[in-house]
C-alpha atoms as one frame of an Amber mdcrd trajectory, in Angstrom:
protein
 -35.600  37.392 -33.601 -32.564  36.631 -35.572 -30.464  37.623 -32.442 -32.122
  35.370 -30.420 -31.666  32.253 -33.011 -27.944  32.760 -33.092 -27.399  33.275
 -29.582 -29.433  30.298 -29.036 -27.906  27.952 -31.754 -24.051  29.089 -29.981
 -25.271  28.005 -26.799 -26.503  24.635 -28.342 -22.864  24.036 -29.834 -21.314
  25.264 -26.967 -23.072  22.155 -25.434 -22.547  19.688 -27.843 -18.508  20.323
 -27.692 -18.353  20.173 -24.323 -20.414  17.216 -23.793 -17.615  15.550 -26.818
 -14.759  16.806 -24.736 -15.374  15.435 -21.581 -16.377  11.687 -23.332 -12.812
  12.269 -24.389 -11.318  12.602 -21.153  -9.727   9.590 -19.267 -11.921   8.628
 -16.276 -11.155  10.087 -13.043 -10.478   6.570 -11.704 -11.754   4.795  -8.468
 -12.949   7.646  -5.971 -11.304   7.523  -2.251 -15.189   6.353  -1.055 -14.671
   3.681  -3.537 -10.946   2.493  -2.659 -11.601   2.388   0.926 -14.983   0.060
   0.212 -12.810  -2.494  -1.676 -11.270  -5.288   1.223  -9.484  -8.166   1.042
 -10.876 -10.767   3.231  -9.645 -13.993   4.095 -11.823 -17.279   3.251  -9.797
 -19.718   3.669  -5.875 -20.436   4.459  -4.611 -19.518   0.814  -8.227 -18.195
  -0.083  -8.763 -14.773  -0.150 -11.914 -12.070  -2.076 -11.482  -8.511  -3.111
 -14.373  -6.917  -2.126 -16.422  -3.877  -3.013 -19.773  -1.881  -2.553 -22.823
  -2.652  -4.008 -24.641  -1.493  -6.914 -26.414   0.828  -4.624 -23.717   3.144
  -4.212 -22.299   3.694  -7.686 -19.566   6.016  -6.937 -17.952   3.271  -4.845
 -18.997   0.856  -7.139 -16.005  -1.655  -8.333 -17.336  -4.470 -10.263 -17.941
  -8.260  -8.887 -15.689  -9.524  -6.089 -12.263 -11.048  -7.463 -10.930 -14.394
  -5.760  -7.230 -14.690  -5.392  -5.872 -17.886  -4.511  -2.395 -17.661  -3.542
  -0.609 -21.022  -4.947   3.408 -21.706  -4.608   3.872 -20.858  -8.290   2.149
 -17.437  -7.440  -1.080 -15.706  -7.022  -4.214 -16.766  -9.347  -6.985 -13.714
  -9.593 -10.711 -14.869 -10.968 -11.949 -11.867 -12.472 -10.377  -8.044 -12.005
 -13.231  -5.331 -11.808 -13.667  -2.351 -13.520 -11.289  -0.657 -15.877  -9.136
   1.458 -13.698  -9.477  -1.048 -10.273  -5.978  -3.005 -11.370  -3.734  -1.201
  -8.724  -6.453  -1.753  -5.763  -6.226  -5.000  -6.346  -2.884  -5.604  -6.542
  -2.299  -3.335  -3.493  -4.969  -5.701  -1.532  -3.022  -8.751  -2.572   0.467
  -7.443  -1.571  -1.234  -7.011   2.134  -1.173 -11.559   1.864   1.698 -11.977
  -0.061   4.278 -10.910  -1.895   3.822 -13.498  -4.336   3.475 -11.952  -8.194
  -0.126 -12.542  -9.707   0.961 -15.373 -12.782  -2.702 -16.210 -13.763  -5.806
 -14.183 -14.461  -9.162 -16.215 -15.086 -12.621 -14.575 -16.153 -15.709 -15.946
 -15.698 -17.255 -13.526 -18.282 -17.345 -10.743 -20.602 -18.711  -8.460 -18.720
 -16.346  -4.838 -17.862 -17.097  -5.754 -14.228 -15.108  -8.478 -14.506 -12.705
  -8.283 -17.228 -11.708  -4.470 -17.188  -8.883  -3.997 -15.215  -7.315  -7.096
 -16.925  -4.760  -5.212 -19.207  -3.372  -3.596 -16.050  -1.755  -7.296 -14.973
   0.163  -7.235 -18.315   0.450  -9.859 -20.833   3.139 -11.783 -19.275   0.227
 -13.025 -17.132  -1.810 -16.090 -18.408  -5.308 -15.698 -18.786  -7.990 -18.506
 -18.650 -11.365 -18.350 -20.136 -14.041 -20.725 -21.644 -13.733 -20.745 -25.082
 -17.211 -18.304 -25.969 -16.343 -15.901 -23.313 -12.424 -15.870 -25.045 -14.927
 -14.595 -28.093 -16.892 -12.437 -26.929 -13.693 -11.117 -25.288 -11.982 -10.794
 -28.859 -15.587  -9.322 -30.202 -15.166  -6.596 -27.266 -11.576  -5.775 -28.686
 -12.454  -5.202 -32.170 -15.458  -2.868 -31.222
């Protein structure tokens, strides 16, 4: 019996650590399903939305659609997916213009809108209504 208890009890650790181990580990990142969902489709002659799948397929999943309106001073995004979708987008917009993205603006706090924000830097200006600025700084601090 006592064989069986500490064999059992090893396996349960064993199980633990490895389910702490892989929380530790940076996501994989966007999946090639999901990269080639995400398009960039024109709207209108300086108009442009980032698309990507639906909620239905989560692999491909890449947060709510982000507008890019391409101004002369440079390219303004609304909104910037999931953590990790920063270079997609960026690669879609360079396929319009090879303008520099100056201003980010989020309609929410939401990671499906606001995570791939710190990939655009902080010498880009970012616009957002004053409660979603803090719940964005609430986000931050947890």
């Amino acid at each position: 019996m006592m064989k069986r208890e500490l064999v059992l009890g090893t396996l349960i650790v064993l199980g633990g650590l490895s389910l702490v181990v892989s929380g530790l580990q940076a996501p994989a990142g966007p999946s090639a399903a999901a990269r080639s969902a995400t398009k960039i489709e024109k709207v209108k002659d300086n108009l442009y939305i980032v698309t990507g799948s639906g909620v239905a397929d989560t692999s491909a999943f890449s947060g709510g659609n982000t507008a890019v309106l391409i101004t002369d001073a440079g390219v303004v995004i609304v909104d910037t997916k999931l953590p990790g979708w920063g270079q997609i987008v960026l690669d879609r917009i360079k396929t319009v213009t090879n303008k520099p993205v100056t201003t980010i603006i989020n309609t929410h706090t939401h990671s499906d809108h606001t995570g791939s924000n710190e990939f655009f830097g902080t010498t880009v200006d970012s616009i957002v209504q004053e409660n979603t600025k803090a719940n964005m700084a609430k986000m931050d601090e947890g």
